[in-house]
C-alpha positions as CSV (number, residue, x, y, z in Angstrom):
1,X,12.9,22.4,18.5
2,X,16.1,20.8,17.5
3,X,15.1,17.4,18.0
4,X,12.3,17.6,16.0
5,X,13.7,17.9,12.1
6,X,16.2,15.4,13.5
7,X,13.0,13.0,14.3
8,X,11.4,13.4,11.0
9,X,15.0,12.6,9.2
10,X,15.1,9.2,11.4
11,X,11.8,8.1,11.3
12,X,12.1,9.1,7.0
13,X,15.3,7.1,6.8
14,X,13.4,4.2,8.6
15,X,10.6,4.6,6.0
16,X,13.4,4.6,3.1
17,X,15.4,1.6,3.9
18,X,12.0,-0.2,4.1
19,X,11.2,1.2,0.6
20,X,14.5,0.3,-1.2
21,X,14.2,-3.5,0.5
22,X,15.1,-6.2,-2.4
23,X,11.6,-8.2,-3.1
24,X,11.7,-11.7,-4.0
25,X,12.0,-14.0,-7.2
26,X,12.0,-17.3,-8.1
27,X,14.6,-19.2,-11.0
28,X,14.4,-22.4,-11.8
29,X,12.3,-23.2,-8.3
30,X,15.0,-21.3,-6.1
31,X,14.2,-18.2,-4.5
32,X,16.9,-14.7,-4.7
33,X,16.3,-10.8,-4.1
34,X,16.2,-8.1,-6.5
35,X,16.3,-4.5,-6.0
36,X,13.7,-2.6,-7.7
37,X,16.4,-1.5,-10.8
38,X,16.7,-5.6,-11.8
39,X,20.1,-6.0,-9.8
40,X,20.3,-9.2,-8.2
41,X,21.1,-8.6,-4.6
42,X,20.7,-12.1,-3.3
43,X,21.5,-15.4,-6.0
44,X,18.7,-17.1,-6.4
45,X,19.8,-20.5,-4.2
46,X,17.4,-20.4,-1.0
47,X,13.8,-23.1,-0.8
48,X,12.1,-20.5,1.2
49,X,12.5,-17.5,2.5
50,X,10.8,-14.0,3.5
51,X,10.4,-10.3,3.0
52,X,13.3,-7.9,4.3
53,X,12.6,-5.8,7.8
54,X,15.6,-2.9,8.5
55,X,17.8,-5.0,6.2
56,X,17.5,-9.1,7.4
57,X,15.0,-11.3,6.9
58,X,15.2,-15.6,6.8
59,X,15.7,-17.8,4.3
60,X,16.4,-22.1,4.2
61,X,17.5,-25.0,2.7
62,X,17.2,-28.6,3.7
63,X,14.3,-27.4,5.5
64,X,16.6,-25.5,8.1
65,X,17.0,-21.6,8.5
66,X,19.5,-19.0,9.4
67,X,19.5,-15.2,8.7
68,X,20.8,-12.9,5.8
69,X,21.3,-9.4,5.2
70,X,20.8,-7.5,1.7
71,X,24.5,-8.3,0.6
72,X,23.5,-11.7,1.2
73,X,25.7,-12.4,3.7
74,X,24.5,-15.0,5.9
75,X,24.6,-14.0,9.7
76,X,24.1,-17.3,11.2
77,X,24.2,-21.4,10.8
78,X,21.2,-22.9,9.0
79,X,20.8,-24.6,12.3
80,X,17.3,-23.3,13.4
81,X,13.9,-24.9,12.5
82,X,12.2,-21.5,12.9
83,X,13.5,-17.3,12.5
84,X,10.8,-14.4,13.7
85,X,11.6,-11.9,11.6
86,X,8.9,-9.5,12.0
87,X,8.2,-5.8,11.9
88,X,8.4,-5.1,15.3
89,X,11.5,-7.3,16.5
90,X,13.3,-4.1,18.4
91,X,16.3,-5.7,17.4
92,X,15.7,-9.5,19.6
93,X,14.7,-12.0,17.3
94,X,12.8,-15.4,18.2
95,X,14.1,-18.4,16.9
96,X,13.4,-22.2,17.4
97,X,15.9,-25.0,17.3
98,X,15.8,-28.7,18.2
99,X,11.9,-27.8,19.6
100,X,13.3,-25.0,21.8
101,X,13.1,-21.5,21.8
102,X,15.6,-18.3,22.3
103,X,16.7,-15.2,21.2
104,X,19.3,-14.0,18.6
105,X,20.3,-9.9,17.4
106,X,20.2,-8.3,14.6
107,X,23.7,-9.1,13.5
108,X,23.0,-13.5,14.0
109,X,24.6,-13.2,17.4
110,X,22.9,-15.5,19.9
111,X,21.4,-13.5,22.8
112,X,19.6,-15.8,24.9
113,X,20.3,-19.8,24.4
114,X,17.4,-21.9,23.0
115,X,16.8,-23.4,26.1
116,X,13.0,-22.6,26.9
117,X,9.9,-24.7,25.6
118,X,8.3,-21.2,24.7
119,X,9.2,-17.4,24.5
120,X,6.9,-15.1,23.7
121,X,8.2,-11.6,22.0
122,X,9.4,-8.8,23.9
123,X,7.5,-6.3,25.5
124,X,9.9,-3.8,26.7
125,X,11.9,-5.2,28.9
126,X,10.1,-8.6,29.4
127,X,9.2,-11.7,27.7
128,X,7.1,-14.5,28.8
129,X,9.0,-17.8,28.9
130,X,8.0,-21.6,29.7
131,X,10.7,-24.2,31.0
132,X,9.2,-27.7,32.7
133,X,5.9,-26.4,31.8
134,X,5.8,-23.5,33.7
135,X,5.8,-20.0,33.1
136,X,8.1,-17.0,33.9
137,X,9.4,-13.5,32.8
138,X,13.1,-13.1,31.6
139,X,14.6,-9.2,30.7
140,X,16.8,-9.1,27.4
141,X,20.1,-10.5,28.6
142,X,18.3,-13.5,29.6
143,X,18.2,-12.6,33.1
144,X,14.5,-14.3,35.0
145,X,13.2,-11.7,36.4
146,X,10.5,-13.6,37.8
147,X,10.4,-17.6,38.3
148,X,9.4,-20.2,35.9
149,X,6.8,-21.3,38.7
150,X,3.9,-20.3,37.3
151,X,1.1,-22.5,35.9
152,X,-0.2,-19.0,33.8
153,X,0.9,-15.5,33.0
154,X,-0.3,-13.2,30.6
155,X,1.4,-13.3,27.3
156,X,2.2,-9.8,26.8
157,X,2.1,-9.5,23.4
158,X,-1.6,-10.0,23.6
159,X,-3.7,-7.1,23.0
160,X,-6.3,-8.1,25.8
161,X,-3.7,-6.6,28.5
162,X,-6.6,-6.1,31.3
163,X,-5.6,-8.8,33.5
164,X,-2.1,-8.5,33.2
165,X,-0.8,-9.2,36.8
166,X,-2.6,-12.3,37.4
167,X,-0.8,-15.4,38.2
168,X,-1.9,-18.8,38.6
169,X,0.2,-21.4,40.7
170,X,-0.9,-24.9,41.6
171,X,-4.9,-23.7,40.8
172,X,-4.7,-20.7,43.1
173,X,-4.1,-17.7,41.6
174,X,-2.7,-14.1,42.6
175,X,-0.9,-10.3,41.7
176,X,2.5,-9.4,40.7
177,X,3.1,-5.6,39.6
178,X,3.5,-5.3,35.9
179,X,6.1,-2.6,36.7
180,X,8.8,-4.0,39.0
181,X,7.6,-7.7,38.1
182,X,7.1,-8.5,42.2
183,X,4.5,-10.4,44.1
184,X,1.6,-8.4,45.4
185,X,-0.7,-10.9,46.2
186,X,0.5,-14.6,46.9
187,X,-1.4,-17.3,45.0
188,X,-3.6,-18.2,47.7
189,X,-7.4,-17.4,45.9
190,X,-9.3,-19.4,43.6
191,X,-10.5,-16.7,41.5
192,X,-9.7,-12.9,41.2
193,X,-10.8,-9.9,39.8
194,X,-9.2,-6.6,38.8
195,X,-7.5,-4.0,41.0
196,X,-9.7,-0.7,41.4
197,X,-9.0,1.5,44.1
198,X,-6.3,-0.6,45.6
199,X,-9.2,-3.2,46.1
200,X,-9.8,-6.3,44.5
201,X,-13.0,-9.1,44.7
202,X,-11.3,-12.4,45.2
203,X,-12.9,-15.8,46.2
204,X,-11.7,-19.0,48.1
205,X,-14.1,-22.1,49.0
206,X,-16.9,-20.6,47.2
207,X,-17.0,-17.8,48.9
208,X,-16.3,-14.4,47.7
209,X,-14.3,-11.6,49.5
210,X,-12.2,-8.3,49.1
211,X,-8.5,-8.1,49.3
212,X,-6.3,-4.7,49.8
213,X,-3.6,-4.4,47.2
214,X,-1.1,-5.4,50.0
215,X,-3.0,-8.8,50.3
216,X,-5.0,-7.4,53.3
217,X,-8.2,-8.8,53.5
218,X,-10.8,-5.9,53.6
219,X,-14.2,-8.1,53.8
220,X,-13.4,-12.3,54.3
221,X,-14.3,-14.5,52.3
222,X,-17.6,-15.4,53.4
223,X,-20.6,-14.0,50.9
224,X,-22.0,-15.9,48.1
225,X,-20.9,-12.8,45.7
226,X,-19.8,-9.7,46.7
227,X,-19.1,-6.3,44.5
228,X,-17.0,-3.4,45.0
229,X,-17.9,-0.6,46.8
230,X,-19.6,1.7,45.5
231,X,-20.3,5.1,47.5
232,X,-19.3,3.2,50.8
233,X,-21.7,0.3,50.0
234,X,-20.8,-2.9,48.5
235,X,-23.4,-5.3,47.2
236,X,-23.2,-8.7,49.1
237,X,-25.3,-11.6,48.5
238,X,-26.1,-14.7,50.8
239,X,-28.6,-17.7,50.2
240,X,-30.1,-15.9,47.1
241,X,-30.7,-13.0,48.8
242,X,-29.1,-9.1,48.1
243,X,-28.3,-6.9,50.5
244,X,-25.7,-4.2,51.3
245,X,-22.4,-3.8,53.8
246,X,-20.7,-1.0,54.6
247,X,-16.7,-1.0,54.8
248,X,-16.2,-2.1,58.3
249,X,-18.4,-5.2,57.3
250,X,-21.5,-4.1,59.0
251,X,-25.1,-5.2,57.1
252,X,-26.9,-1.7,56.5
253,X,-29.0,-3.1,53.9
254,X,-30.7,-6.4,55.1
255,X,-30.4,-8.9,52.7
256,X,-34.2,-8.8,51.8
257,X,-34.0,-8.0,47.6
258,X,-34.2,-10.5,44.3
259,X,-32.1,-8.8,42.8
260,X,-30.0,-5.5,43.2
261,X,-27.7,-3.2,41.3
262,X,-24.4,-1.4,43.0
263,X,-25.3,2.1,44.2
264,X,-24.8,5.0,41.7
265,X,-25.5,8.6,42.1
266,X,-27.5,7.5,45.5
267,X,-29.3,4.7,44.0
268,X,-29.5,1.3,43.8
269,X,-32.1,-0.3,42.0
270,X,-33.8,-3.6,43.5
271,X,-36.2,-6.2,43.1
272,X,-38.8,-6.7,45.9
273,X,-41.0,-9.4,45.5
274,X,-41.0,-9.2,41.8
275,X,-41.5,-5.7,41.7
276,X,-38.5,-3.1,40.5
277,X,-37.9,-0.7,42.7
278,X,-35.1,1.6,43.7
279,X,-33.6,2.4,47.4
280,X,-31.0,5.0,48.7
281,X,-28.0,3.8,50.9
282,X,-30.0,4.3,54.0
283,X,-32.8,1.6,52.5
284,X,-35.4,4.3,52.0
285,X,-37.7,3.1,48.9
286,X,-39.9,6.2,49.2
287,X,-37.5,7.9,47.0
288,X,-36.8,8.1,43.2
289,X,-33.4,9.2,41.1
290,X,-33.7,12.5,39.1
291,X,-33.9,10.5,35.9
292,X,-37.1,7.9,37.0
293,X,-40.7,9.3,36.5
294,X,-43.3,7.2,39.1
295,X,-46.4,6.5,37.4
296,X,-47.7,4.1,39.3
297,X,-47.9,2.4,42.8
298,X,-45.3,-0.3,42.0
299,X,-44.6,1.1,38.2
300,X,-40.5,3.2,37.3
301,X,-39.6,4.0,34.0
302,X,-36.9,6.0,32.6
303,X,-38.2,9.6,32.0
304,X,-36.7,9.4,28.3
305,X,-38.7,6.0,27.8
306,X,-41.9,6.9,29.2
307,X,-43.2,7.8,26.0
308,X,-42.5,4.5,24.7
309,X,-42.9,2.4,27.5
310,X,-40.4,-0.2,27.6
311,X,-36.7,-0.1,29.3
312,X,-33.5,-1.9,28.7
313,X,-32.5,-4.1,30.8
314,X,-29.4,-5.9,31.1
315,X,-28.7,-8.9,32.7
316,X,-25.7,-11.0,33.8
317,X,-25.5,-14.3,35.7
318,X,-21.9,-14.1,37.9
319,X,-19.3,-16.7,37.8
320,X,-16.3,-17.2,38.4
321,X,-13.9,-17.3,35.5
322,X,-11.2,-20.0,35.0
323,X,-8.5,-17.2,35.9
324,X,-10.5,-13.9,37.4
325,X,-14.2,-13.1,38.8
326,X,-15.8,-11.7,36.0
327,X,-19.6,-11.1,34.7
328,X,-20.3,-13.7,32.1
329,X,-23.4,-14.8,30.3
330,X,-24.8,-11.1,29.8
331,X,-27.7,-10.5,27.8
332,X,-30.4,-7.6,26.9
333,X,-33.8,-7.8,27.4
334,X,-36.5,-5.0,27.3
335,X,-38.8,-4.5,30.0
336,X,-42.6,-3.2,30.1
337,X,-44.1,-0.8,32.9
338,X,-45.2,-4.1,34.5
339,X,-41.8,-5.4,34.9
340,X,-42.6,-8.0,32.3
341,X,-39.9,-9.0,29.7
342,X,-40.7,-8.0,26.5
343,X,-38.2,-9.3,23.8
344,X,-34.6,-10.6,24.4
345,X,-31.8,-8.5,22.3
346,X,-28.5,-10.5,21.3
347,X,-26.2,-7.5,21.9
348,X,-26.8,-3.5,23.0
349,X,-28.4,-2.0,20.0
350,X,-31.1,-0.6,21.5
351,X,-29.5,-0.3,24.9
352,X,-27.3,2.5,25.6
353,X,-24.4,2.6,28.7
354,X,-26.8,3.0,31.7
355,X,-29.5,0.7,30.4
356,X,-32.1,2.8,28.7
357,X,-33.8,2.1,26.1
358,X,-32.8,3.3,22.7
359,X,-36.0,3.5,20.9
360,X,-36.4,5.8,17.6
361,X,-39.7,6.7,16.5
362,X,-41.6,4.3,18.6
363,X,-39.5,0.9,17.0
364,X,-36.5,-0.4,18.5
365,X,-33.6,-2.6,16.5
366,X,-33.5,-6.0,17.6
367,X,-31.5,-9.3,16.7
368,X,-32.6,-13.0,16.9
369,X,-30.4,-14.7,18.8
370,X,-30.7,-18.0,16.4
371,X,-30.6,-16.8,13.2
372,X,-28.8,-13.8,13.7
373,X,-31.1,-11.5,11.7
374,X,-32.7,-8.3,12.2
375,X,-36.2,-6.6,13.1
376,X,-38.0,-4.0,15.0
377,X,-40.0,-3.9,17.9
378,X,-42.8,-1.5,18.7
379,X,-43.5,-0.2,21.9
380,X,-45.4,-2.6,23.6
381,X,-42.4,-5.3,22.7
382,X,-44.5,-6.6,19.5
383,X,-42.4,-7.6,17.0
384,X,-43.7,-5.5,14.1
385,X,-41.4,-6.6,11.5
386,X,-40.2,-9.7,11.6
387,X,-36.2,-10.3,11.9
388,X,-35.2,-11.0,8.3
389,X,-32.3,-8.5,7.5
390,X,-28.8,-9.3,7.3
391,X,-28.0,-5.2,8.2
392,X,-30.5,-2.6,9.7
393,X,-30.4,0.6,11.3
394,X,-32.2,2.5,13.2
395,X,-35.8,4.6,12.3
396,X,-35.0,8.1,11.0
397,X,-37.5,10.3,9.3
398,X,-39.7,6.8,9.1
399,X,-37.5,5.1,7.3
400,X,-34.6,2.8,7.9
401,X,-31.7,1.2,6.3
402,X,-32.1,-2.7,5.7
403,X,-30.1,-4.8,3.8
404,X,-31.5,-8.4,3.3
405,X,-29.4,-11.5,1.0
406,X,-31.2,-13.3,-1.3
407,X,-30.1,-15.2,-4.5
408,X,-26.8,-14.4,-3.9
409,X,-26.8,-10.8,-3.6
410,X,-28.0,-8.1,-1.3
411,X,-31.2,-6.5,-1.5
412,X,-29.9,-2.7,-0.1
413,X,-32.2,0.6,0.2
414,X,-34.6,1.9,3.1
415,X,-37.5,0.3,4.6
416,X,-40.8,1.7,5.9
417,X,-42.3,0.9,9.3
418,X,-44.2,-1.6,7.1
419,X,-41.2,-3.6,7.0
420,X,-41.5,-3.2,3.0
421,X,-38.9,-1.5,0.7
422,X,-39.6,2.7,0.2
423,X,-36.7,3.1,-1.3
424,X,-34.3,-0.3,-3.2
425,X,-31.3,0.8,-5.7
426,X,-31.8,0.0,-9.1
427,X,-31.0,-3.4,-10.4
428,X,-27.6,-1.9,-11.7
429,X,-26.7,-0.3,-8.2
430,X,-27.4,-3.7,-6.4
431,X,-25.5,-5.1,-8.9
432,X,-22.3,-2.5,-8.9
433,X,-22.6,-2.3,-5.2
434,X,-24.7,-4.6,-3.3
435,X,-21.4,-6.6,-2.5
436,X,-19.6,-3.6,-1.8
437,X,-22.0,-1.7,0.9
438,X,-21.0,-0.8,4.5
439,X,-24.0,0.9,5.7
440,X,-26.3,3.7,5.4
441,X,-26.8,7.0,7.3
442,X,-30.2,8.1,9.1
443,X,-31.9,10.4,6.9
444,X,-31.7,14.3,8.1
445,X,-33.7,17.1,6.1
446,X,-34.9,14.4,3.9
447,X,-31.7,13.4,2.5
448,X,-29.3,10.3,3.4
449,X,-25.4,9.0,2.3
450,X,-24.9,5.7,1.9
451,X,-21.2,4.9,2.0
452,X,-19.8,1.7,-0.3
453,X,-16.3,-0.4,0.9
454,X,-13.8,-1.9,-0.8
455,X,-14.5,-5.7,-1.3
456,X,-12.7,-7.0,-4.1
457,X,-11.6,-5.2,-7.2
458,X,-15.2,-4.1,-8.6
459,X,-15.8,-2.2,-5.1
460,X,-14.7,1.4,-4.6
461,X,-13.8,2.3,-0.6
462,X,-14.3,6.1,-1.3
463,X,-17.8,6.3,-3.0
464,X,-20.9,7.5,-1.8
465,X,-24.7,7.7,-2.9
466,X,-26.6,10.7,-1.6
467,X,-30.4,10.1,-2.6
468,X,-33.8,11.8,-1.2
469,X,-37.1,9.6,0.0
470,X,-38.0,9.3,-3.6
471,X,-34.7,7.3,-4.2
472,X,-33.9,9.9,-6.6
473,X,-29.6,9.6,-6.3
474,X,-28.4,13.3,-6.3
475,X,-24.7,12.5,-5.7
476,X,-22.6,9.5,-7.1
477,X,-18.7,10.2,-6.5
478,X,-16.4,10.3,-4.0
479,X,-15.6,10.9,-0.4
């Protein structure tokens, strides 16, 4: 309880330095610092320069920088081509000089020589570095905490962090522990895929295999592709054919299918002979999962679908990536009772996390994958209005929102399964807020919000238009 008010006072304090930060201005061509009250804090006599973070920022002349504080005292030579002075520094600043990159502190002292080719910022402890074109990890006193050997490493600072871990050395690639920055796997595998349960799919020669975390192999590389296990089964595929393999390697499923999904909740589903089916982990098709209705001989659909008789499907062709396995290439498609593909979908609108379809009021929201525009599809897969919007929703109360560009500004309001406008704002609303709109709400007891954005100064972020299915607008204000 004591540390808290003391929190708040640092974390304010942080705040108010920020605040009272001189701002720039330019005389005669030169750029100074002001403080808010008019007093000049720094003379106007820099080229260039930039905004002040926890009391420093750069500035340059002669097309060379060094660092200065709000005095204007200058903390270092104007020997360095570039200074990262950025919000989230944590005190170790990036700077470039002569083409090479290092590290300097808050006060201008230099912290790590520029000596590297690259240096990526600080991520606790670690930064990524490059010296003779390969990569490494240095802590803050310049100490390498692991070689500059590597051909890849991920950059930290990126905010794609799921395969940080993987290394790649002379095209093979392997696993170092993000925590203690040592080798887990050696780079011995051409491609590699995420840790999960201490088990990873990797691949060498073409062939794919799983690895233990202690670089164990658990199933050799020998399979055309191979999946995790999944309730003690891991899909395994050889000459085009799926099957299944338990974890001492043993073939429990024959490799016999098309086409076959990983086993969840006791099920896999498979294709036999062009037919979708789905089998248990002892290979017995006789069964069906709690959620799949049979209707006919050779005929599964989704018990929520079954009413309107299509389900999403979504498929993936597997590759290997340039620095991990991975699933690439994945589309949607929507599949009738007779297994035939219906209509293709550019994303997973009408798809939800397990593949079903995602149909409201008999219509589904698709996407063409060429022009990028919206329409519906009824549930046979006939496309019923054709894909001409720029924004859609889905069907609500029969109506749905659709927003369509033409002569330069947006036609916004609700659409009937007729494809034509119910309800369009008035000229003077399409005007005010066409360019402004974000989207609009499913209608619920007859009644729907449609929320505007800021985009540009005409826009207002916080309004909202309630209206009814006469178009009738019953609220205009905000929130």
């Amino acid at each position: 309880m004591k540390i808290f008010p003391l929190y708040i006072f640092i974390f304010a304090s942080v705040i108010n330095l920020n605040a009272q930060r001189p701002e720039q201005f330019f005389e005669n061509k030169k750029l100074g610092y002001k403080w808010k009250t008019g007093r000049v804090a720094v003379e106007p006599i820099y080229e260039n320069g930039g905004y002040f973070v926890d009391g420093i920022t750069y500035v340059e002349i002669n097309k060379k920088m060094a660092m200065i504080d709000t005095a204007g005292k200058v903390l270092t030579p104007f020997k360095y081509d570039y200074v990262a002075v950025y919000d989230n520094h944590q005190g170790t600043i990036r700077v470039i000089m002569d083409g090479l990159s290092g590290f300097i502190d808050k006060k201008g002292n230099e912290v790590i020589p520029c000596k590297y080719e690259e240096v990526a910022e600080f991520i606790g402890n670690r930064s990524r570095v490059k010296s003779g074109g390969k990569y490494g990890y240095i802590d803050r006193r310049g100490k390498i905490i692991l070689k500059t050997i590597y051909d890849y490493l991920p950059d930290e600072t990126n905010a794609y962090t799921k395969w940080n871990g993987i290394v790649q050395l002379n095209s093979k690639y392997g696993y170092f522990d993000t925590a203690t920055s040592k080798e887990i796997l050696p780079a011995l595998y051409d491609g590699i895929g995420s840790f999960e349960n201490s088990m990873a799919v990797v691949t060498q020669n073409s062939k794919w295999g799983i690895v233990s975390d202690i670089g164990k192999f658990i199933i050799p590389c020998k399979y055309d592709r191979i999946e995790l296990f999944r309730e003690r089964r891991a899909l395994v595929v050889s000459n085009g054919k799926h099957g299944f393999i338990d974890q001492k390697d043993s073939l429990v499923i024959p490799f016999m299918y098309e086409n076959a999904t990983s086993f969840y909740n006791g099920f896999a589903e498979a294709t036999l002979n062009g037919k979708t089916i789905f089998i248990d982990t002892l290979n017995d098709r006789t069964k069906l999962p709690a959620d799949v209705i049979k209707l006919t001989a050779n005929q599964n659909v989704y018990k929520d679908s079954v009413s309107e008789g299509l389900r999403g499907v979504k498929k993936c062709e597997y590759k290997v990536g340039i620095d991990y396995v991975s699933y690439r290439n994945c589309y949607y498609t929507f599949i009738d009772m007779n297994n035939r593909e219906a209509f293709i979908l550019a994303d997973s609108l009408s798809i939800d996390e397990n593949g079903k379809c995602l149909m409201k009021e008999g219509m589904a929201l698709v996407m063409n994958t060429n022009t990028k525009k919206f329409g519906y599809i009824d549930n046979k897969g006939k496309l019923v209005i054709p894909c001409t919007f720029d924004k859609a929703e889905r069907f609500s109360e029969g109506l749905a929102f659709a927003a369509r560009l033409a002569g330069g500004a947006y036609k916004i309001g609700y659409i009937a399964k007729t494809g034509k406008y119910s309800i369009a704002l008035s000229p003077i609303y399409n005007k005010n807020y066409g360019g402004c709109y974000y989207g609009g709400e499913p209608f619920k007891n007859g009644k729907a919000k449609m929320i505007l954005r800021e985009n540009g100064s005409d826009c207002d972020r916080s309004a909202t238009i309630m209206i009814d299915k006469k178009g009738i607008i019953t609220k205009l204000g905000k929130g």
